[in-house]
Backbone as CSV, one residue per row, in Angstrom:
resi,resn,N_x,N_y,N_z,CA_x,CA_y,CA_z,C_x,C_y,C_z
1,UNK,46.001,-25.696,6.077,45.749,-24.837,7.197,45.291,-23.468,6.687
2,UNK,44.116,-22.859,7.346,43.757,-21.942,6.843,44.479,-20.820,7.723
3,UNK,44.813,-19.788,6.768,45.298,-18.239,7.060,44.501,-17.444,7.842
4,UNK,44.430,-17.088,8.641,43.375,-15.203,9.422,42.678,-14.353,7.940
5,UNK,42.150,-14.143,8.039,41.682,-12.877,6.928,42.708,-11.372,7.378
6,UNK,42.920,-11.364,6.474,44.098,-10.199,6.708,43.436,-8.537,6.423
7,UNK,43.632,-8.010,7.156,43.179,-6.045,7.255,42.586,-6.025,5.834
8,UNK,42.761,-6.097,4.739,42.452,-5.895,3.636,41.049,-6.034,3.053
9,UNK,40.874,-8.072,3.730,40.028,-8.449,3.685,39.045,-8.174,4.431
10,UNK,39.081,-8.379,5.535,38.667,-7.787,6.633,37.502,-6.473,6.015
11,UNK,38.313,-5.329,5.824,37.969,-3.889,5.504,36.951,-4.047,4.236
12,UNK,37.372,-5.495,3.129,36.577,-5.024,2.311,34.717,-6.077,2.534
13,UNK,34.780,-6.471,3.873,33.925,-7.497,4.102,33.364,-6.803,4.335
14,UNK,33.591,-5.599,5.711,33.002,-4.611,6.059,32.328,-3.836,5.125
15,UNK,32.876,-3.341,4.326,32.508,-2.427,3.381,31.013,-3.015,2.578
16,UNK,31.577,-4.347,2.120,29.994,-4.740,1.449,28.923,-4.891,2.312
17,UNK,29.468,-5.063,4.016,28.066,-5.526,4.676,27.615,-4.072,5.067
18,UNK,28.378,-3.166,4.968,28.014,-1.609,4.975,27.427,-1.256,3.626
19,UNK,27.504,-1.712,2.603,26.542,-1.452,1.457,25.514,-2.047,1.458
20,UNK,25.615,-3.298,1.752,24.485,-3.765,1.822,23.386,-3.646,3.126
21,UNK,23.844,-3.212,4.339,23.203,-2.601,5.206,22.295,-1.452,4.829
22,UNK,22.699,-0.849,4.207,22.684,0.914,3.712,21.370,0.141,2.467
23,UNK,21.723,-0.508,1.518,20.442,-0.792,0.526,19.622,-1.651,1.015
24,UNK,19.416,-2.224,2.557,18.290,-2.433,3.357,17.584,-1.992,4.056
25,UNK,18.241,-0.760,4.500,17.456,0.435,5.406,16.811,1.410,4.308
26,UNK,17.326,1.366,3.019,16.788,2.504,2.054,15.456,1.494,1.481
27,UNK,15.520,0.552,1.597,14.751,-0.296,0.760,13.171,-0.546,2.222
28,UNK,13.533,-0.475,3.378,12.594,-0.790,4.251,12.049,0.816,4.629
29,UNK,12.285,2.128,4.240,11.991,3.178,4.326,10.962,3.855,2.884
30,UNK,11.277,2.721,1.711,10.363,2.759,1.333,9.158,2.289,0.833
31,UNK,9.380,0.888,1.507,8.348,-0.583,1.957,7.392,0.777,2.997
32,UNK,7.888,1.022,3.847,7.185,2.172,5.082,6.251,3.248,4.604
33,UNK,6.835,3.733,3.188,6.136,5.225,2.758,4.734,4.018,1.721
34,UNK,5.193,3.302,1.123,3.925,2.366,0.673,2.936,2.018,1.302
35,UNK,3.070,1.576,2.685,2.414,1.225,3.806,1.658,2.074,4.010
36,UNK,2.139,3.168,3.964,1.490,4.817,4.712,0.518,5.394,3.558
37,UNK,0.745,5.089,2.162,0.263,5.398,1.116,-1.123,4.645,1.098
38,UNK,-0.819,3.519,1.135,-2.164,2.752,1.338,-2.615,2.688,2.635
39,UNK,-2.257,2.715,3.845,-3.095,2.951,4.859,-4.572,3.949,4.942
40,UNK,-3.415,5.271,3.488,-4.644,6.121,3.800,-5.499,5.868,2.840
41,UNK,-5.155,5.393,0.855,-6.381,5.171,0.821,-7.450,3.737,1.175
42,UNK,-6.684,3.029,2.134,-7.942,2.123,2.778,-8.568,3.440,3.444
43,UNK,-7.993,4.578,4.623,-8.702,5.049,5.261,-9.969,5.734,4.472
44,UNK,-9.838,6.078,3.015,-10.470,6.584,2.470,-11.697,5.821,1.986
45,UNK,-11.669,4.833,1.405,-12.149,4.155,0.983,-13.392,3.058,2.241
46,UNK,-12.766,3.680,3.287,-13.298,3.113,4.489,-14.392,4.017,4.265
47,UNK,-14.165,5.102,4.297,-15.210,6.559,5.081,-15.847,6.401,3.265
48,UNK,-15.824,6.145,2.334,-16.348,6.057,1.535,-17.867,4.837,1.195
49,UNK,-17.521,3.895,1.814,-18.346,2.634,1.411,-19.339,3.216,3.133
50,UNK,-18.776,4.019,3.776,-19.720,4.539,5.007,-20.517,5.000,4.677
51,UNK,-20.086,6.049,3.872,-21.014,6.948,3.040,-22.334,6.520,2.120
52,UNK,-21.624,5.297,1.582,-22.633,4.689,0.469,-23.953,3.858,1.007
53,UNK,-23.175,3.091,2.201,-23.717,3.022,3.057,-25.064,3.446,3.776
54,UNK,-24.689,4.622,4.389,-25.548,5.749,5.178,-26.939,5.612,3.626
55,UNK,-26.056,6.390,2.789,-27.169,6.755,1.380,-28.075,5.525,1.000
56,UNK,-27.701,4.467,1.142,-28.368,3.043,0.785,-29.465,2.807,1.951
57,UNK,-29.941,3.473,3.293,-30.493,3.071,4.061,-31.879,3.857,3.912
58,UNK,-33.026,2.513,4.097,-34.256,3.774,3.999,-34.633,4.487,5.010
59,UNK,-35.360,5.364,4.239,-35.878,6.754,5.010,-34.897,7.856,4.871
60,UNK,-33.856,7.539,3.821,-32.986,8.733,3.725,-33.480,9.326,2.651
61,UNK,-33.448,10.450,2.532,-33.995,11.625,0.997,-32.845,11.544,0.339
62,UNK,-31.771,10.751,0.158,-30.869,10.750,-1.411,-31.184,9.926,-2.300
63,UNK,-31.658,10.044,-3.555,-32.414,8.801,-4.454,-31.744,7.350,-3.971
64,UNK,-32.193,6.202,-4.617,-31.738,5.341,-4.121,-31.032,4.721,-5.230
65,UNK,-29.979,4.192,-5.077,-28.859,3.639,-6.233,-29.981,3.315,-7.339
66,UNK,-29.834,3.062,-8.798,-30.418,2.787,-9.758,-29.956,1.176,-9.999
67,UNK,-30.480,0.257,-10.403,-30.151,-0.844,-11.147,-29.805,-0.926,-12.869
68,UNK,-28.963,-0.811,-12.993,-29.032,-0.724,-14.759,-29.873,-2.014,-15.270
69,UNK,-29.931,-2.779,-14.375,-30.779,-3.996,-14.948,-32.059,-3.593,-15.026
70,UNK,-32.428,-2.879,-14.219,-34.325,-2.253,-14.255,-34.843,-1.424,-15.419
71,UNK,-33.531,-0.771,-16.000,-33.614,0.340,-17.252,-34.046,-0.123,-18.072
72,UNK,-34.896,0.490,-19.133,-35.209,-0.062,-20.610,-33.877,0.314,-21.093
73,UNK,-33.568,-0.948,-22.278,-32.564,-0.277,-23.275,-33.019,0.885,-24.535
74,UNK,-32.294,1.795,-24.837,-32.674,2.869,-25.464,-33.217,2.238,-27.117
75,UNK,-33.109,0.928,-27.226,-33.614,0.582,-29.149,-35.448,-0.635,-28.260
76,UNK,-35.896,-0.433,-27.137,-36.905,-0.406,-26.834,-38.022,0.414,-27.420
């Protein structure tokens, strides 16, 4: 026949699911700041390939990307 868990036990069940509560909320707060870290540089990287973008289209006056494949090599 099994016994009740007695105050002791009890208190110290609590206690670990209170530690371990506590190192899941610290641990998902900084899953959150990662999230936020990279949100922005996708945002960046967004407004970046826009940019390259825009510059890659003709009729714009910014030279146009170079091909390193088109270059002579310098022992030519």
């Amino acid at each position: 026949m099994e016994t009740p868990l007695q105050a002791p036990q009890i208190e110290q069940r609590l206690t670990e699911l209170e530690i371990k509560a506590s190192l899941a909320e610290d641990l998902v707060d900084r899953l959150n700041e990662v999230i936020v870290r990279q949100q922005e540089q996708i945002d960046l990287l967004m407004r970046e390939v826009g940019r390259l973008a825009r510059r890659a289209e003709p009729g714009d006056d910014a030279p146009p990307f170079r091909s390193l494949r088109d270059e002579i090599p310098p022992h030519y």
